[in-house]
C-alpha positions as CSV (number, residue, x, y, z in Angstrom):
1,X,-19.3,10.6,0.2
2,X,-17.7,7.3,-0.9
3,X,-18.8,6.1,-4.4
4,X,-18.5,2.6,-5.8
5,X,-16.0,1.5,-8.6
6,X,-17.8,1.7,-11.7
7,X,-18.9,5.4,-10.7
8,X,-15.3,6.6,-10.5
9,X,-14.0,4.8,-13.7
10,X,-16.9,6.4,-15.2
11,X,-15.7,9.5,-14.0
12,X,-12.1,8.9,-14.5
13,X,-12.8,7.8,-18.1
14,X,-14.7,11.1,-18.9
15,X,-11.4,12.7,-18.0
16,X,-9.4,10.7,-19.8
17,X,-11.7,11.7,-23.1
18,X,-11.5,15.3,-22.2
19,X,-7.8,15.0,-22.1
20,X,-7.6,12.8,-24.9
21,X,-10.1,12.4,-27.2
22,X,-10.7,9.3,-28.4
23,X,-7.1,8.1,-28.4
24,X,-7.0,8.4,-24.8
25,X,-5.2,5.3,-23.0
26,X,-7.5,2.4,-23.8
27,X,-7.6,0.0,-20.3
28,X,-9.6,-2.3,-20.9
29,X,-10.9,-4.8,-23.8
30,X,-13.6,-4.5,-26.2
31,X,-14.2,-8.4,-25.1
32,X,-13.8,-10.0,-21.3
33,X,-10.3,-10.5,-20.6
34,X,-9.1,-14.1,-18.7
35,X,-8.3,-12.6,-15.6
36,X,-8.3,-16.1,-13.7
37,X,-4.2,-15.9,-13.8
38,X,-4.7,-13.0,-11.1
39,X,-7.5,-14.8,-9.5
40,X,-10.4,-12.4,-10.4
41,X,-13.3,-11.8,-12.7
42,X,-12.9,-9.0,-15.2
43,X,-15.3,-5.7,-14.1
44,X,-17.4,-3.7,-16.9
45,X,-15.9,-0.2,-17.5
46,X,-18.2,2.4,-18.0
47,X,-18.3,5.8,-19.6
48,X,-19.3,9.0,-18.4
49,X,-23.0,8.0,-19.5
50,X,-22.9,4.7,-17.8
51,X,-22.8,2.9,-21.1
52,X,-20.1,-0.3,-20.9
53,X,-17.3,0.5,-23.0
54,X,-15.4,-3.0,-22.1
55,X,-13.6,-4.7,-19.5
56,X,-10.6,-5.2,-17.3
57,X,-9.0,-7.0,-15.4
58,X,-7.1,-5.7,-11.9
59,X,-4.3,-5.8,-9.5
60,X,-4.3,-4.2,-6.1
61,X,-1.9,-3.5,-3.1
62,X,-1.5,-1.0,0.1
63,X,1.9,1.2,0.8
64,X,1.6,0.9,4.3
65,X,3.1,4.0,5.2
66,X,3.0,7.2,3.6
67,X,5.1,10.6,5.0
68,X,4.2,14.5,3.9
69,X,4.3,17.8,4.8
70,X,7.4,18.8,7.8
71,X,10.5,17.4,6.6
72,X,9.5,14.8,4.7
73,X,8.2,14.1,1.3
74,X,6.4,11.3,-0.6
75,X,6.2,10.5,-4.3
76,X,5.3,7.4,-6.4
77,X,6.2,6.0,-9.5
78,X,5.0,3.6,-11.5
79,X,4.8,3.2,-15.7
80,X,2.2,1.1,-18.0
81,X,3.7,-1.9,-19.4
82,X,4.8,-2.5,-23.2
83,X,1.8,-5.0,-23.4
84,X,-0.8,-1.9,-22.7
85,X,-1.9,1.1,-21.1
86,X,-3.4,1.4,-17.5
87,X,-5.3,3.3,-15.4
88,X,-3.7,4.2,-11.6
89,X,-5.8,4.7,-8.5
90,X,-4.4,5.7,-5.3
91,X,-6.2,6.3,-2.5
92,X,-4.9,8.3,0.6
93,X,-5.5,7.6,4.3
94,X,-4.3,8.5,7.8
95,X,-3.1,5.7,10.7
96,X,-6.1,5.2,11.6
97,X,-7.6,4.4,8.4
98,X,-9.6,7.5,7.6
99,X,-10.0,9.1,4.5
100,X,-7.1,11.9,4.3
101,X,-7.1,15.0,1.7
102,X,-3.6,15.3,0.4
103,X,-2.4,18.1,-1.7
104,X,-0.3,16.2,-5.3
105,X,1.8,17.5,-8.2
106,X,3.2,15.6,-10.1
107,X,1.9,13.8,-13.3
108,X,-1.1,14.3,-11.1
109,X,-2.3,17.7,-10.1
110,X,-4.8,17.9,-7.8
111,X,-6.1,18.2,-3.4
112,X,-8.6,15.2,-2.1
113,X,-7.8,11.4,-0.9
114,X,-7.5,10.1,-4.3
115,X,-5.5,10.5,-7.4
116,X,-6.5,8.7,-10.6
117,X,-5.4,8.7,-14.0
118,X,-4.6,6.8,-17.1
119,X,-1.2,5.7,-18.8
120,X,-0.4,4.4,-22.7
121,X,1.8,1.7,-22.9
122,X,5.2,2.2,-21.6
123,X,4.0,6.0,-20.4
124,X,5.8,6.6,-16.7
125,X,4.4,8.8,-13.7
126,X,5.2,10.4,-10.6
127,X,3.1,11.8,-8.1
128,X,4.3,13.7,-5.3
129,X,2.5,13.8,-2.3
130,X,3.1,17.7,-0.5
131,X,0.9,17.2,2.5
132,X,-2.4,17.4,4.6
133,X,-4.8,19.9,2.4
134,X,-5.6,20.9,5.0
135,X,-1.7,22.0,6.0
136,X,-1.0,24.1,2.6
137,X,0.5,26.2,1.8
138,X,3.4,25.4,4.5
139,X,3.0,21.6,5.4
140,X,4.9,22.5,8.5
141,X,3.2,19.0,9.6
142,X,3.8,15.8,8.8
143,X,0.7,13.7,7.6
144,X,1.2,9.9,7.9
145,X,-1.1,6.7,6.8
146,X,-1.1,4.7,3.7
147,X,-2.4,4.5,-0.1
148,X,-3.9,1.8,-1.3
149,X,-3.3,1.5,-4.9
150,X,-5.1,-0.4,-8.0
151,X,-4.6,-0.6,-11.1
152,X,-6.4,-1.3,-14.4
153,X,-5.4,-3.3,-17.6
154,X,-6.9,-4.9,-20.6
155,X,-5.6,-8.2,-19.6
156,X,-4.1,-10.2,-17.2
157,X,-0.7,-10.0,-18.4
158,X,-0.5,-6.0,-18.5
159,X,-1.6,-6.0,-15.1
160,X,0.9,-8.9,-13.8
161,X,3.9,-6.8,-15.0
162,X,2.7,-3.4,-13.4
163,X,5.5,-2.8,-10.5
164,X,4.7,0.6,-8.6
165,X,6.8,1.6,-5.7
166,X,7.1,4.5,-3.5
167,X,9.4,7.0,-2.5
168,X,10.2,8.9,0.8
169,X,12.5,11.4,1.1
170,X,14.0,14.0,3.2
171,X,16.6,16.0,1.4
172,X,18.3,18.1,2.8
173,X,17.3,17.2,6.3
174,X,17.9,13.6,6.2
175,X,20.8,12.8,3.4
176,X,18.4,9.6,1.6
177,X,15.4,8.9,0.4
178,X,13.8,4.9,0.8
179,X,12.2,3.0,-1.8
180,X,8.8,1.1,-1.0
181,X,7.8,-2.0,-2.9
182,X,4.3,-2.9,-2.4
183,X,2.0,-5.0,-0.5
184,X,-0.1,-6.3,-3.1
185,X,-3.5,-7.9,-1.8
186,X,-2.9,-11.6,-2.9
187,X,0.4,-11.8,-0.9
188,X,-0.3,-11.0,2.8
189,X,0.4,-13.6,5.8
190,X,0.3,-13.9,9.5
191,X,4.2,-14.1,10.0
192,X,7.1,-12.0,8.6
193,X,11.1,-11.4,9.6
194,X,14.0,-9.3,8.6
195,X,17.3,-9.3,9.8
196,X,18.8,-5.5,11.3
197,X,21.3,-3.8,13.6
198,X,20.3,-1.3,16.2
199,X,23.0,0.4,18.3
200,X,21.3,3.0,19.7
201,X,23.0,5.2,18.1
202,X,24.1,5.8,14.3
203,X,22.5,2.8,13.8
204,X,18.9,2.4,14.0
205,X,15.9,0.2,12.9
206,X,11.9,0.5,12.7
207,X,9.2,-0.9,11.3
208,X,5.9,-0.6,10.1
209,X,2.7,-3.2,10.9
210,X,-0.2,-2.6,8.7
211,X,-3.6,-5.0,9.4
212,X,-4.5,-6.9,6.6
213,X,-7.7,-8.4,8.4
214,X,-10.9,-7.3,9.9
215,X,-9.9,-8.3,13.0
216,X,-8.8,-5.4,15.3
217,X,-5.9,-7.1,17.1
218,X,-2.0,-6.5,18.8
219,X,0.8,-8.2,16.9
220,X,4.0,-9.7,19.0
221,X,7.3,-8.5,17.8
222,X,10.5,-10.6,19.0
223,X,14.2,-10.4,18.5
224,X,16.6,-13.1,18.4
225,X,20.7,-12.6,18.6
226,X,23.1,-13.9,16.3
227,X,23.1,-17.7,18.4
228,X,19.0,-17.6,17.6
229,X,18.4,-17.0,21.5
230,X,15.8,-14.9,22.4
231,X,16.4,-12.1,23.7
232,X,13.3,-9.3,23.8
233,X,9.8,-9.4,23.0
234,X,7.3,-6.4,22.4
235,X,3.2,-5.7,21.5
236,X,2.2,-3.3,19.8
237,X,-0.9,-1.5,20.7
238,X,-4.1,-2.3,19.1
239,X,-4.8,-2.0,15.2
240,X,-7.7,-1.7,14.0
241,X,-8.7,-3.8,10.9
242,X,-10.7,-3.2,7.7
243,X,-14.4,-2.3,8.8
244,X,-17.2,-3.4,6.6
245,X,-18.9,-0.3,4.9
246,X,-22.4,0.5,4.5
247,X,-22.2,-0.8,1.0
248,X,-21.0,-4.1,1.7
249,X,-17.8,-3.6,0.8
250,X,-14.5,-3.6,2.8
251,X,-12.9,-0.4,4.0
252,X,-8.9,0.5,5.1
253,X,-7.2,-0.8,8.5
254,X,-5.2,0.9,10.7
255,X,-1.6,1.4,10.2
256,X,1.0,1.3,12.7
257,X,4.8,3.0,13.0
258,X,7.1,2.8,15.5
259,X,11.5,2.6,16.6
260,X,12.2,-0.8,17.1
261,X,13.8,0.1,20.9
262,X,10.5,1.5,21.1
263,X,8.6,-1.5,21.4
264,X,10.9,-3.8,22.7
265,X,12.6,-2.5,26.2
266,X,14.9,-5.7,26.8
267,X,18.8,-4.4,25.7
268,X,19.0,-5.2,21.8
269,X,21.8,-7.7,21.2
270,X,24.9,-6.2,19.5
271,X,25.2,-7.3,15.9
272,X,23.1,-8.8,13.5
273,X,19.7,-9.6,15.2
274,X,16.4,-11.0,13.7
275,X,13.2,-9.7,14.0
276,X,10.3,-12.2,14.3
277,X,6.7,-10.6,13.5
278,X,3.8,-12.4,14.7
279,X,0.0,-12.3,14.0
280,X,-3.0,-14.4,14.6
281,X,-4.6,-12.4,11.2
282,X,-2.8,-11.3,8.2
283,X,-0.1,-8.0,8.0
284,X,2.1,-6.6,5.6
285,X,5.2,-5.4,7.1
286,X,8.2,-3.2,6.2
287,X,11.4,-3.1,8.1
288,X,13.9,0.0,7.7
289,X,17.3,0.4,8.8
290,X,19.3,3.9,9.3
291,X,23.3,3.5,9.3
292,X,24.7,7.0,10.2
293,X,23.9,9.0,6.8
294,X,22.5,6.2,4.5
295,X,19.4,4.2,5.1
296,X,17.4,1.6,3.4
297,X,14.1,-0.8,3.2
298,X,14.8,-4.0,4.2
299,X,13.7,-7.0,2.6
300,X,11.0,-9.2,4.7
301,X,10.4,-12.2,4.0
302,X,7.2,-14.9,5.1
303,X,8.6,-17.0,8.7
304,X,6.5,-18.9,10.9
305,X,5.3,-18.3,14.7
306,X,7.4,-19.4,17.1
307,X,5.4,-21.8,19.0
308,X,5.7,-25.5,18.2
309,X,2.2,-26.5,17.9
310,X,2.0,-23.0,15.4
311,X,4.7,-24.2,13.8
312,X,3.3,-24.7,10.4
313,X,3.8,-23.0,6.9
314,X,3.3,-19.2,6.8
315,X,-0.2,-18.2,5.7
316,X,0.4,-16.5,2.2
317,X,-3.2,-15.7,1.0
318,X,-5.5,-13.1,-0.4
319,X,-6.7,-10.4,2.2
320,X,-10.2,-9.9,2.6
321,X,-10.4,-7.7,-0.3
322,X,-10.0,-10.3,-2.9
323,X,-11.9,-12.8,-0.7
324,X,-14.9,-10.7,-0.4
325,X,-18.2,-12.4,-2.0
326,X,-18.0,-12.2,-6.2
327,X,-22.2,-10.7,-5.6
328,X,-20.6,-7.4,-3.7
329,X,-19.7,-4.2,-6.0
330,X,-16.1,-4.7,-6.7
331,X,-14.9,-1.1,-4.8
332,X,-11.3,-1.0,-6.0
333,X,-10.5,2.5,-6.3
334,X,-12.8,2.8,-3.1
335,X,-12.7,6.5,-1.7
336,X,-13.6,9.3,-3.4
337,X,-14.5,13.0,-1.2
338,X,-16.9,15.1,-2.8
């Protein structure tokens, strides 16, 4: 059963007392906060009785690919800034953008598709993310997807400073571990490109293509050798985009994960290459590159379609999410199983 925002702050904030007492992590103001620097209206925070206790305002993003149980392992980090405590949200789906029950330790403990809790100011916290729920004790499979995360603050700066990322790792299987940044939800667009070597061997490059739209669509991915020729072009399959609940409010897209030689089948060009992804709606990407035993994220960066009459500036804009009407229930932290 999904429940809307102010029922799980409510419940979150009943926690937090439990935990706490009354000196629990305050996240939000007695008064309403100027959020209009983040380009939002503050929310009401409730307590457990459904009585306002104040208001915050809010930042959210999506990790767009998230890897536990087998080999791999997932945490995430993140702390409250000096100017205030927070309160963390991260909610867990598979590729397909389905709720997913993972098992977490961590500053965390707990099984389901969403973690939530509360920071003071300058208090860090991990997570780690074990596996599928359903996997445990073993996690001798992998479960993929991706978290979309929010976060809480009394005001607009607090919020503008929080910086989360996330971790994979593989150790001792795979000799690194690659950090994440995230997507946040007021920074998507229709074009991105990084720059990566593929060999075919020691060296290798993949990506990652999450649909920031609510269009279900196919994005083109091109490569272009060190002269700017092009040299291969791929599609991925379909990905589906962000459905609109029953409640009105917006739900998770499909995420999608694949070897760069995978999708495209022309030879890769020896050498530095670029890679050129293209949408008609709005993605957030990620790019990594493996050389022999190291391997990293690669920065992407907002490019424009290839075609001269699309040859205009990059969309950089809010996803659906923050574009929603300001009358719907705000469902940040949206997914909650009971």
């Amino acid at each position: 059963m999904r429940i809307k925002l102010l029922s799980l702050i409510a419940l979150v904030s009943l926690n937090v007392s439990l935990l706490h007492g009354q000196s629990g992590p305050v996240f939000w103001s007695s008064t309403q906060p100027d959020c209009s620097s983040l380009h939002e209206t503050p929310i009401a925070v409730p307590n457990a009785q459904g009585a306002t206790m104040g208001y915050s305002c809010y930042v959210a993003g999506t990790f767009v690919w998230l890897a536990a149980g087998g080999a791999w392992g997932t945490s995430i980090r993140v702390s409250a800034p000096a100017s205030g405590a927070i309160l963390a949200g991260y909610s867990f789906y598979d590729a397909n953008g389905s709720d997913q029950s993972l098992d977490v330790t961590g500053s965390f403990t707990g099984s389901g598709n969403l973690a939530a809790f509360a920071l003071y100011a300058n208090q860090p916290a991990e997570i780690q993310l074990h596996g599928a729920t359903a996997n445990a004790p073993a996690y001798k499979n992998t479960a993929t997807g991706s978290v979309y995360a929010t976060f809480l603050c009394p005001d607009a700066l607090t919020c503008s400073n929080v910086l989360p990322q996330l971790i994979y790792s593989a150790l001792p299987t795979f000799p690194w571990s690659l950090s994440v940044p995230i997507a946040w939800d007021d920074a998507v667009s229709h074009q991105w490109s990084a720059e990566g070597i593929d060999d075919g061997n020691s060296q290798r490059v993949s990506l990652v293509i999450y649909n920031e739209s609510q269009s279900t669509t196919t994005f083109t991915v091109r490569v272009f050798n060190s002269a700017g020729t092009l040299v291969g072009t791929g599609t991925t399959p379909v990905i589906e985009g962000m459905p609109t609940l029953s409640d009105g409010s917006i739900g998770e897209a499909a995420t999608y994960a694949t070897l760069l030689t995978d999708l495209i089948k022309a030879p890769l060009p020896s050498g530095i290459f670029k890679i050129l992804i293209d949408g008609t709606v709005s993605s957030a990407v990620e790019v990594l590159q493996v050389n022999g035993t190291s391997a990293t994220t690669l920065q992407v960066a907002y490019d424009t379609a290839p075609a001269p009459a699309a040859n205009t500036a990059a969309v950089h804009q809010s996803n659906p999410r923050r574009l929603r009407a300001e009358s719907q229930t705000k469902r940040i932290l949206r997914a909650l199983s009971q």
